[in-house]
C-alpha positions as CSV (number, residue, x, y, z in Angstrom):
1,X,29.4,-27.4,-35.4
2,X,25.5,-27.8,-35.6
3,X,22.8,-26.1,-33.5
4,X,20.8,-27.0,-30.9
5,X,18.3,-26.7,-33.9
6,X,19.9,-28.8,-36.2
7,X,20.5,-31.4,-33.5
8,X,17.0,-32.2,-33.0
9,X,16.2,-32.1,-36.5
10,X,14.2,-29.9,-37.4
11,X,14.8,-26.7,-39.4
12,X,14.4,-22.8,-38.2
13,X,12.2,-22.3,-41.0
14,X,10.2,-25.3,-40.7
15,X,9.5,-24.4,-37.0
16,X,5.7,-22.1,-37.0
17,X,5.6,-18.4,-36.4
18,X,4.9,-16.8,-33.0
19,X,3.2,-14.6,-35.4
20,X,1.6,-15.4,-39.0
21,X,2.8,-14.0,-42.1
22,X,6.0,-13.0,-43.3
23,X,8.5,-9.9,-42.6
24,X,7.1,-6.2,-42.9
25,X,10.5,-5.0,-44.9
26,X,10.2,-1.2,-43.7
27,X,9.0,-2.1,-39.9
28,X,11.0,-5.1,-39.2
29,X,8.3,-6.8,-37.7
30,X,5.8,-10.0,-38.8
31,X,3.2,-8.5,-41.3
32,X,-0.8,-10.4,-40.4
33,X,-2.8,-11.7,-43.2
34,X,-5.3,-8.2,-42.9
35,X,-2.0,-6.5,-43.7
36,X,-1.7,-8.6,-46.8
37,X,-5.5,-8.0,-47.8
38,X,-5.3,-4.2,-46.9
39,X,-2.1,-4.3,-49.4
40,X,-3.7,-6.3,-52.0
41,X,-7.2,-3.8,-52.0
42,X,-4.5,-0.7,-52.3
43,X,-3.8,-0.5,-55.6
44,X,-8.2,-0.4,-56.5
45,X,-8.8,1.9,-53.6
46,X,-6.4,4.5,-54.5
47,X,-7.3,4.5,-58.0
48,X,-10.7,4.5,-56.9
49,X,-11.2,7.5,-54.9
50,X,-8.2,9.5,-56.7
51,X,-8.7,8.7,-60.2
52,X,-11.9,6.3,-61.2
53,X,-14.6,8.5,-59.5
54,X,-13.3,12.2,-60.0
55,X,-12.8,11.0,-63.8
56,X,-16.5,10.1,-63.7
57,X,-17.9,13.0,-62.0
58,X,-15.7,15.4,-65.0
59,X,-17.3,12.8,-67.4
60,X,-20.9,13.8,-66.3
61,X,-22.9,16.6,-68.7
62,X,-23.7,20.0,-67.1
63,X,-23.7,23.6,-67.5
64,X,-19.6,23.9,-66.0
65,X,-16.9,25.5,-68.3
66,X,-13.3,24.0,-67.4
67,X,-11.1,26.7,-66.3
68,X,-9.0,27.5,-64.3
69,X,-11.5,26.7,-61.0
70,X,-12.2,23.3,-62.5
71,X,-8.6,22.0,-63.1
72,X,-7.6,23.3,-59.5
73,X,-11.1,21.6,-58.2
74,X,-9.7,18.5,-60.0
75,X,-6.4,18.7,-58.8
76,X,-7.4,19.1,-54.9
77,X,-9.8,16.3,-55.2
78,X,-7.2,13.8,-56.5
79,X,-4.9,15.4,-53.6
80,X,-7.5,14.3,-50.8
81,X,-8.6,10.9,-52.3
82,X,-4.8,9.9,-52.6
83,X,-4.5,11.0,-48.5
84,X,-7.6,9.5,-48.2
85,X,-6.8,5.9,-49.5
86,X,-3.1,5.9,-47.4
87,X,-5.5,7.2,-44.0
88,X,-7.6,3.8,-45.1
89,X,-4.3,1.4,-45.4
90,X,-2.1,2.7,-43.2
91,X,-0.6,0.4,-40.5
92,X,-1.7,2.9,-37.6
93,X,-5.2,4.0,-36.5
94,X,-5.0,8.3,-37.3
95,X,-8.6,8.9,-36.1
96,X,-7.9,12.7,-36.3
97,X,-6.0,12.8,-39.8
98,X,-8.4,10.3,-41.4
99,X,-11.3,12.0,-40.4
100,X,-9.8,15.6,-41.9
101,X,-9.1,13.8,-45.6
102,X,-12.9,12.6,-45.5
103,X,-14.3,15.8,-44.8
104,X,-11.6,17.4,-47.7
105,X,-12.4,14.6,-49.9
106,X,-15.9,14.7,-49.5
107,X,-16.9,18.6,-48.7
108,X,-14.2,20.0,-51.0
109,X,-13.2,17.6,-53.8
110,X,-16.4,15.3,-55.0
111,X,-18.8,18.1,-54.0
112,X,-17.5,21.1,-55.4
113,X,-16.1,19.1,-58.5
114,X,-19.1,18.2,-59.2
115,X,-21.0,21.6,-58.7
116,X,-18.3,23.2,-61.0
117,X,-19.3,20.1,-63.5
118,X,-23.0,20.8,-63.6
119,X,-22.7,25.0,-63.0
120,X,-25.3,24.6,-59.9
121,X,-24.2,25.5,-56.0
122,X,-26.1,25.2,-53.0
123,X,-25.4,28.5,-52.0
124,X,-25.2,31.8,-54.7
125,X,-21.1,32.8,-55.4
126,X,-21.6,36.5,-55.5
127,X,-18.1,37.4,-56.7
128,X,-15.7,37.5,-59.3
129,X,-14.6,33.6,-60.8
130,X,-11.1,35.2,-59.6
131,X,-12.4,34.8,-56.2
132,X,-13.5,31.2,-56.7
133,X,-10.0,30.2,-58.2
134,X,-8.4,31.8,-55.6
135,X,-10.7,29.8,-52.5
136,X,-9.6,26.8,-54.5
137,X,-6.0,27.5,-54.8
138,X,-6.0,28.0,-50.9
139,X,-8.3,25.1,-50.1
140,X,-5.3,23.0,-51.9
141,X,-2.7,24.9,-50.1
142,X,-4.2,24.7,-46.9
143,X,-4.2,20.6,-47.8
144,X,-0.5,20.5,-48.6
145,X,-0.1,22.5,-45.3
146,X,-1.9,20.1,-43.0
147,X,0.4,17.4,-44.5
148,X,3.8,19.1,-43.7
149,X,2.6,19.9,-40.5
150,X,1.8,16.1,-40.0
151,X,5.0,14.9,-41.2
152,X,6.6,17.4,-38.7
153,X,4.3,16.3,-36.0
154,X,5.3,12.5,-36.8
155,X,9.2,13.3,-37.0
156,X,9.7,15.2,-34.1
157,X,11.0,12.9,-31.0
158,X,9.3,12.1,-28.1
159,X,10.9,12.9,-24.3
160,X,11.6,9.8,-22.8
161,X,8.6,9.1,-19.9
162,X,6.5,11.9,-20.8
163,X,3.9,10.1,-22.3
164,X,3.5,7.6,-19.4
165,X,3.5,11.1,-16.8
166,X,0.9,12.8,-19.1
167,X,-2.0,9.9,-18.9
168,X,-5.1,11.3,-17.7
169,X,-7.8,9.0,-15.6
170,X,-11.0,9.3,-15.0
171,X,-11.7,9.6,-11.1
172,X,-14.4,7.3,-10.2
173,X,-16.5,9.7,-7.4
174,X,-15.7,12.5,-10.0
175,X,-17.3,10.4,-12.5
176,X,-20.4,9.6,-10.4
177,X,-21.1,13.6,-9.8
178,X,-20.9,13.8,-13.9
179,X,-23.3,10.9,-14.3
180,X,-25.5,12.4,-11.5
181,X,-25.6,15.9,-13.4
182,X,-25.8,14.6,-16.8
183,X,-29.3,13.2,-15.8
184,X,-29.9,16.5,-14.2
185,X,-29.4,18.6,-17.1
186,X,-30.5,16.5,-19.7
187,X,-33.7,16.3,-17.6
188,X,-33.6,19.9,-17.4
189,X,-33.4,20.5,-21.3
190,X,-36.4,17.8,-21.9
191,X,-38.5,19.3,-19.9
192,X,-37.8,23.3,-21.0
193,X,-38.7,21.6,-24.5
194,X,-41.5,20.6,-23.7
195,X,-40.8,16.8,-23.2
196,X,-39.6,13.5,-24.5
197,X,-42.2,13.4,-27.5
198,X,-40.8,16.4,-29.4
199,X,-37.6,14.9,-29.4
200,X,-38.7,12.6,-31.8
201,X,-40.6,14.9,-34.1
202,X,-37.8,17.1,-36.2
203,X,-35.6,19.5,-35.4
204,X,-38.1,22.9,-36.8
205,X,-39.9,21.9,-33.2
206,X,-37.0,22.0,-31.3
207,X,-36.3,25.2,-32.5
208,X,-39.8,26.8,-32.0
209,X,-39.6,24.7,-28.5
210,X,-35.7,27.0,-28.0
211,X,-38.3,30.2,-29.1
212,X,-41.1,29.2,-26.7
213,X,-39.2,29.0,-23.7
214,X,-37.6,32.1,-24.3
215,X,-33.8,31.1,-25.0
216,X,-33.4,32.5,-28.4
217,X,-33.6,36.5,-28.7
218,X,-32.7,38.6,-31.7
219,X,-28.6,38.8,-32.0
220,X,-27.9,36.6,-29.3
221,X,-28.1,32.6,-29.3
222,X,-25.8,32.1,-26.4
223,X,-28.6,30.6,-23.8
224,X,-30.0,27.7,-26.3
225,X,-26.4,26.9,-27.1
226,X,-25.1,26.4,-23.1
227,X,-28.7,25.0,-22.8
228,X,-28.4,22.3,-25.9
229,X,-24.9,21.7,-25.1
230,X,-25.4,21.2,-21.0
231,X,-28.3,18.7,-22.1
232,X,-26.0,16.9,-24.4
233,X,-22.7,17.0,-23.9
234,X,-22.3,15.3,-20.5
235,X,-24.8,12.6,-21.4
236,X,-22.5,11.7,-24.5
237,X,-19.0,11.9,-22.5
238,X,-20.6,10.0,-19.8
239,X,-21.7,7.3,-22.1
240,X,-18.6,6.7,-24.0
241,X,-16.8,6.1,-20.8
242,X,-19.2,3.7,-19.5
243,X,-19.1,2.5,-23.3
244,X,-15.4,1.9,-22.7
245,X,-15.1,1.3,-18.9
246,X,-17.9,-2.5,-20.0
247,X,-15.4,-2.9,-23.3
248,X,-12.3,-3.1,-21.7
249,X,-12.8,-4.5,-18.1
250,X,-14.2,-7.8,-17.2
251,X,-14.6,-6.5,-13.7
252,X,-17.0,-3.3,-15.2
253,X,-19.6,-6.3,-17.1
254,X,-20.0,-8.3,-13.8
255,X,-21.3,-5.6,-12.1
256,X,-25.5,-4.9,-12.3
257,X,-25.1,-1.6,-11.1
258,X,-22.3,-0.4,-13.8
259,X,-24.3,-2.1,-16.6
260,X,-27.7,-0.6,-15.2
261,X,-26.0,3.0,-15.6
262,X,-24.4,2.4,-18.7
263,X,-28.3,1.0,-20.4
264,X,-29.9,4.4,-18.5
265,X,-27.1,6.7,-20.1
266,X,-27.7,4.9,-23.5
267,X,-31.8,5.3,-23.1
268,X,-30.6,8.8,-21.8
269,X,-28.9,9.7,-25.4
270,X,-31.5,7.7,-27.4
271,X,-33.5,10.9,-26.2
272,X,-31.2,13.9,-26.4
273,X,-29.0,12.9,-28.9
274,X,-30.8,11.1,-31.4
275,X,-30.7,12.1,-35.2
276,X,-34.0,13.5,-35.3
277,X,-33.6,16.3,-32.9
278,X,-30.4,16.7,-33.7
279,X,-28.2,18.3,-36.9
280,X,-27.3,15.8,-39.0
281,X,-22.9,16.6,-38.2
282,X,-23.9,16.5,-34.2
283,X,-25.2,13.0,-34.5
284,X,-22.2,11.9,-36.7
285,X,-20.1,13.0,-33.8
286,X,-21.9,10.9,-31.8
287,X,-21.8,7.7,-33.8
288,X,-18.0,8.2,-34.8
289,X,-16.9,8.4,-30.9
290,X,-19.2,5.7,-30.5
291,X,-17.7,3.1,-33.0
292,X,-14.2,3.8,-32.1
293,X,-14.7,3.6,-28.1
294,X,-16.6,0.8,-28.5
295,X,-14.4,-1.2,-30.9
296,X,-10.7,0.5,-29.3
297,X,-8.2,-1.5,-31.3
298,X,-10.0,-2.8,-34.6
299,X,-8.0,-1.7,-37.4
300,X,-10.7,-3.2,-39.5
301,X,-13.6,-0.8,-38.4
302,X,-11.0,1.8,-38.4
303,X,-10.8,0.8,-41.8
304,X,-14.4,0.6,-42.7
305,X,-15.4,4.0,-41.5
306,X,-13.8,5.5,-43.3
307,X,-14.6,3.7,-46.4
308,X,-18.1,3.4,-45.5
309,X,-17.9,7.4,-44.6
310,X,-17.5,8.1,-48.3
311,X,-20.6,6.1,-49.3
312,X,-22.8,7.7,-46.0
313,X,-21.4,11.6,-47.7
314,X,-22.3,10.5,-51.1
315,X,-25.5,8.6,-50.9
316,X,-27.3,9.1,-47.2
317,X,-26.3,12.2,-46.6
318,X,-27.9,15.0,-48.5
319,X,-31.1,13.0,-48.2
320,X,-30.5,12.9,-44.3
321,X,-32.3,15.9,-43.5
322,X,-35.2,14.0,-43.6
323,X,-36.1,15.0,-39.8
324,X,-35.2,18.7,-41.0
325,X,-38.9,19.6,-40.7
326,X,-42.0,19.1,-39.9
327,X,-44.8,16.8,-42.5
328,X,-46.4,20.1,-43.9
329,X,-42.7,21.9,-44.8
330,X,-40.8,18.7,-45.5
331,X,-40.0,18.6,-49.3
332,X,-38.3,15.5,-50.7
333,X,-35.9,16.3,-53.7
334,X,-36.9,14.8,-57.2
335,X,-33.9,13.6,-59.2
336,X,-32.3,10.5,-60.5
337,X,-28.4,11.5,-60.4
338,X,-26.1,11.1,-58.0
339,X,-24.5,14.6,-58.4
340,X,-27.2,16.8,-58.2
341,X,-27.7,16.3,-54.4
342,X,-24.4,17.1,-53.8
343,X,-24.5,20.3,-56.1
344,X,-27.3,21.6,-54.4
345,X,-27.5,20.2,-50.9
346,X,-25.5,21.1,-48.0
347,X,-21.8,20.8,-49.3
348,X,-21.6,24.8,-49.4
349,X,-18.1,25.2,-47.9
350,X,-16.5,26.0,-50.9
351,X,-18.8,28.6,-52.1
352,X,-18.7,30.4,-48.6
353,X,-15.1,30.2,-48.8
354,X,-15.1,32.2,-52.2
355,X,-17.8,35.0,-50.4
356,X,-16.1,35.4,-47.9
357,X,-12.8,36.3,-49.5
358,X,-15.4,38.4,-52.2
359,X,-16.9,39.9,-48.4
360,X,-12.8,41.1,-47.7
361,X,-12.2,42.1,-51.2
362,X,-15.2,43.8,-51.1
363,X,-13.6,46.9,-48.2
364,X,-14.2,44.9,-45.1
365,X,-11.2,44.1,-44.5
366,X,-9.8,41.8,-42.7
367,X,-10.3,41.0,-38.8
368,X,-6.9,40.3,-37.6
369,X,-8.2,37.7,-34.9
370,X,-11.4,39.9,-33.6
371,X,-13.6,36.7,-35.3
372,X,-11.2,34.1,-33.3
373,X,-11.5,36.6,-30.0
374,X,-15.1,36.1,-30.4
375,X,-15.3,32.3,-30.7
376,X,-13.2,32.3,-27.3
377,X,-15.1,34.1,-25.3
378,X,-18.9,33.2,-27.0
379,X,-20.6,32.5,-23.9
380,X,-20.1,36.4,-23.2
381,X,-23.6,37.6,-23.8
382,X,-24.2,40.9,-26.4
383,X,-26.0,42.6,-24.0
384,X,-22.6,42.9,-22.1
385,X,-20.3,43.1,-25.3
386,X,-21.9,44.8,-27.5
387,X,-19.8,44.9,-30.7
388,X,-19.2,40.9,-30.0
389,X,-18.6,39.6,-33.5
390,X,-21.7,37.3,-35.0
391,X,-21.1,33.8,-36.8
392,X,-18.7,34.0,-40.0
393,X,-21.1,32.6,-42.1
394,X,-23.8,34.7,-40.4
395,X,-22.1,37.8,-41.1
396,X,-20.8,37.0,-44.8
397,X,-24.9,35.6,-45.4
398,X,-26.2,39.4,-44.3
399,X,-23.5,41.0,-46.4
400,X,-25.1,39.2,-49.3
401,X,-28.5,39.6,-48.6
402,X,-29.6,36.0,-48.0
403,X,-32.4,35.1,-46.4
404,X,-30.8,32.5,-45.0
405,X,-27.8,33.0,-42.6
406,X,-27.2,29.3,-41.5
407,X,-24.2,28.9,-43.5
408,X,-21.0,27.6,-44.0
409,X,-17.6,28.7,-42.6
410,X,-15.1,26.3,-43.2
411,X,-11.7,26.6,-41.0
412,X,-10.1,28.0,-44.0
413,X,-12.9,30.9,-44.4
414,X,-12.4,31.3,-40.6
415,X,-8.4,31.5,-41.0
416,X,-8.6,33.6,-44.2
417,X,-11.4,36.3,-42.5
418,X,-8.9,37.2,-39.6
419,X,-5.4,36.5,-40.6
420,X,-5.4,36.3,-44.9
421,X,-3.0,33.2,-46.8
422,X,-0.8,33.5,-44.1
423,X,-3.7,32.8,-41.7
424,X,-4.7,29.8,-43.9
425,X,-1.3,28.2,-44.1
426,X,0.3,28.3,-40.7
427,X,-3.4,27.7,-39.0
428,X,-3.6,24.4,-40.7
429,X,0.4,23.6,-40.1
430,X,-0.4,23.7,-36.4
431,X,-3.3,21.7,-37.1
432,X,-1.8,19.1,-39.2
433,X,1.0,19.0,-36.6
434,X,-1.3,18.8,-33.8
435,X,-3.5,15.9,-35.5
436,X,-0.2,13.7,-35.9
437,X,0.6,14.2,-32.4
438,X,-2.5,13.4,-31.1
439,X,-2.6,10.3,-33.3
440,X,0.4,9.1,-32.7
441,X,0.0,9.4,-28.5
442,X,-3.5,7.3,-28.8
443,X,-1.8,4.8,-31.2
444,X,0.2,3.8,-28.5
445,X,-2.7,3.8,-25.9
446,X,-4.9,1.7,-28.0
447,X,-3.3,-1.2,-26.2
448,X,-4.5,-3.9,-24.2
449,X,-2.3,-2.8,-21.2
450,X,-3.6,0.6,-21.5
451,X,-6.2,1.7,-18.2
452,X,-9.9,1.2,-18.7
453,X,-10.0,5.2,-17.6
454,X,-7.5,6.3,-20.1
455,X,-9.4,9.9,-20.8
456,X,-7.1,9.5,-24.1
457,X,-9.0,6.5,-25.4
458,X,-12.3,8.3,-24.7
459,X,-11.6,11.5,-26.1
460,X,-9.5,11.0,-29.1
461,X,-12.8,9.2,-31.0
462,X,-14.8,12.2,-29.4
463,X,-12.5,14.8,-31.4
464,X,-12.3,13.0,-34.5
465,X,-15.9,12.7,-34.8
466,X,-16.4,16.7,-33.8
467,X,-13.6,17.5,-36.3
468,X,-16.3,17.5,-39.2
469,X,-18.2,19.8,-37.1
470,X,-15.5,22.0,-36.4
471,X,-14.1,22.1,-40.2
472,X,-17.4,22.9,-41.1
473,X,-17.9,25.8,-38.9
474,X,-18.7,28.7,-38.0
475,X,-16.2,28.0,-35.1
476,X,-18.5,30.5,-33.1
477,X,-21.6,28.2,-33.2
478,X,-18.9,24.8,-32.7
479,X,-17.0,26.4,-29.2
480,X,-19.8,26.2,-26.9
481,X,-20.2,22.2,-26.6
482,X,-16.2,22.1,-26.6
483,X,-16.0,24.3,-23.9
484,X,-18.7,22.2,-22.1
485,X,-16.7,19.3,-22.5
486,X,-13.4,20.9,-21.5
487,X,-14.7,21.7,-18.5
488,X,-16.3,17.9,-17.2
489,X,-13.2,16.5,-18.4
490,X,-11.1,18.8,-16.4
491,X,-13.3,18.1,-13.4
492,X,-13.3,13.9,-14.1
493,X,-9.2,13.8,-14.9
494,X,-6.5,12.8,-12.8
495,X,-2.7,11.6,-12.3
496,X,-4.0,9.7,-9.6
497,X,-3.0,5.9,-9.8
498,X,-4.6,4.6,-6.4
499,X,-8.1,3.0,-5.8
500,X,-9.8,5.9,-6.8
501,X,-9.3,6.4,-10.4
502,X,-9.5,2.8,-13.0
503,X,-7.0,0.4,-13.1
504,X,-6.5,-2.4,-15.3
């Protein structure tokens, strides 16, 4: 007996798809023509950033000898531009897992390989090469940890409903009190500077502005950091969810007053958060949360960021400290090569990662979670604890008797200083479990149906762009504008689903 189908003539497969393309085989579901490309561009893009360039970078002529360090440093940048490439391709947005493989692939693959090809760090390794193979070894382990955490953070179920109960909101009247004070304290900070102009001059006269107005004393740096972080913090939460309150609602862009706040907040951060007052991983927070709040459900950008992140490391980077310091103390690096930068600029974390395991070794000791006691509770002041632990990389930088402290302490050093391997691998389990979880919960947010005041949507791009602050570390120096922004959120947030918080 024929179908209604075959009645009128016309064949199932000659009929157009709902949806273009044909049938994803492991999803069940239509696959779009950018799914085809991003499948076609796999094969070059994981041979590019896992094989091509590390190949080159061992291919280049230096001072390195290839032991052990260099075929573990090989081995963990392969590792992290493999991860890298399936962060870039996957089908799903993971802002916080994609941004961890191109801080790994960047800060400790390309970087460090390419120190150990041309024997040149940015920072001294005092210790034993045991040391060094053993901060690698760990750096790789702490890598395979993160992914079985993720893979456990993907596979375990979700409770039926829970997800829709746990959406946060923004209130709207809460909302207005945070604008208000942003302006307030931001106000507060430009003027303690000294105003607007020294913004825009580098970040050596911000500093002797912090000194001038009496904020930075000898062992203590807890008022400049509630100060810098009260004048930016709120401005840049405020703006992203103006930035995504005018994206997502056509109600929000016909309204002069919500569009005149949202151009004051952006003039606002143009001020306090621009990248020449500012370190160079502060205003890539701010541009990452930016991009992603701004564009919400473009799997292309998603996509480009993180390709274009690799190029930004490589090439922009090391030169960006540009705004470092002032015309008399600025001086420009001289070289032709495309390594040298990044074996003497910046990418330090896996030398301090060596020190500080040379600084244990050494009789310290470990701290058994005095350094993580101290990044909890920084905004305690020294002159009321006393023995209040300093910066990792602070502390490691006196031990060796550098003249200057402002180091690196990557979340392994951090893990490794207070708990030891174990530290290092179960700290980055939970992480790598956390980061899927996360990920997967704003995957299903990034929706069209999904409330213009979905905090979720606001602060998911917000955290993956302070990830590379908070790998980075010291932790200690990282807590105070998370804590800042802990706080307004838990002051803006609600369950609430009346008139008083957005609705689509």
């Amino acid at each position: 007996m024929a179908t209604g189908t075959e009645q009128a003539g016309t064949r199932v497969e000659d009929r157009p798809r709902s949806v273009p393309g044909p049938v994803d085989a492991e999803w069940g579901k239509p696959t779009s023509p950018r799914t085809l490309l991003s499948r076609a561009l796999s094969v070059p893009l994981v041979l590019g950033l896992a094989v091509f360039f590390p190949l080159w970078v061992c291919a280049q002529t230096g001072a390195g000898i290839k032991d052990a360090v260099f075929w573990l440093q090989l081995a963990l940048t392969v590792y992290s531009g493999a991860r890298l490439a399936a962060m870039i391709l996957t089908n799903k947005r993971k802002l916080l897992q994609g941004s961890f493989w191109l801080f790994v692939y960047m800060a400790m693959g390309v970087a460090p390989l390419a120190q150990v090809v041309l024997g040149q760090t940015p920072t001294v390794v005092v210790g034993a090469r045991g040391d060094l193979v053993e901060a690698t070894a760990l750096i790789l382990a702490g890598c395979i940890a993160f992914d079985l955490g993720a893979l456990l953070g993907r596979t375990r179920p979700e409770r039926p409903g829970r997800d829709e109960n746990a959406l946060r909101l923004v209130h709207r009247r809460r909302l207005y009190a945070l604008v208000a004070f942003s302006f307030v304290a931001s106000a507060l900070f430009v003027q303690k500077l000294g105003g607007p102009a020294v913004f825009f001059s580098s970040r050596q006269e911000i500093i002797a502005g912090i000194e001038d107005a009496g904020l930075s004393q000898d062992g203590s740096q807890a008022g400049q950091a509630i100060l810098r972080g009260l004048g930016t913090v709120p401005a840049l939460l405020s703006l992203l969810i103006y930035t995504r309150w005018v994206v997502t609602s056509r109600r929000a862009r016909r309204s002069p007053v919500i569009l005149a706040t949202w151009l004051a907040l952006a003039l606002l951060n143009c001020v306090v958060n621009n990248p020449i007052s500012n370190p160079r991983y502060w205003f890539l927070t701010v541009m990452f949360s930016l991009l992603f709040t701004v564009f919400p459900r473009s799997a292309a950008m998603y996509r480009s960021a993180l390709s274009l992140g690799v190029v930004v490391a490589l090439v922009v980077f090391p030169f960006a400290d540009r705004f470092r310091y002032d015309e008399k103390n600025y001086k420009p690096m001289q070289t032709t090569s495309i390594l040298e930068p990044l074996a003497l600029k910046d990418y330090d974390q896996t030398a301090m990662f060596s020190n500080t395991i040379t600084y244990v070794h050494s009789g310290e000791g470990h701290t058994f979670g005095l350094q993580l006691l101290g990044d909890v509770f920084f905004a305690v002041p020294r002159s009321v604890w006393n023995s209040k632990p300093k910066d990792t990389g602070v502390i490691v930088g006196e031990w060796m008797d550098n003249k200057n402290t402002n180091l690196s302490s990557p979340v392994w050093a951090e893990l490794w200083i207070d708990f030891g391997p174990l530290g290092v691998f179960g700290g980055l389990l939970g992480v790598g479990f956390l980061a899927a979880r996360v990920d997967r919960r704003y995957a299903r947010r990034a929706v069209r149906r999904t409330p213009s005041g979905a905090l979720v949507s606001v602060l998911v791009p917000l955290v993956a762009g302070y990830s590379f602050i908070l790998l980075r570390g010291p932790l200690l120096q990282a807590t105070g504008r998370v804590a800042i922004a802990a706080v307004c959120v838990a002051l803006i947030s609600t369950r609430s689903r009346n008139g008083r918080a957005w609705m689509k």
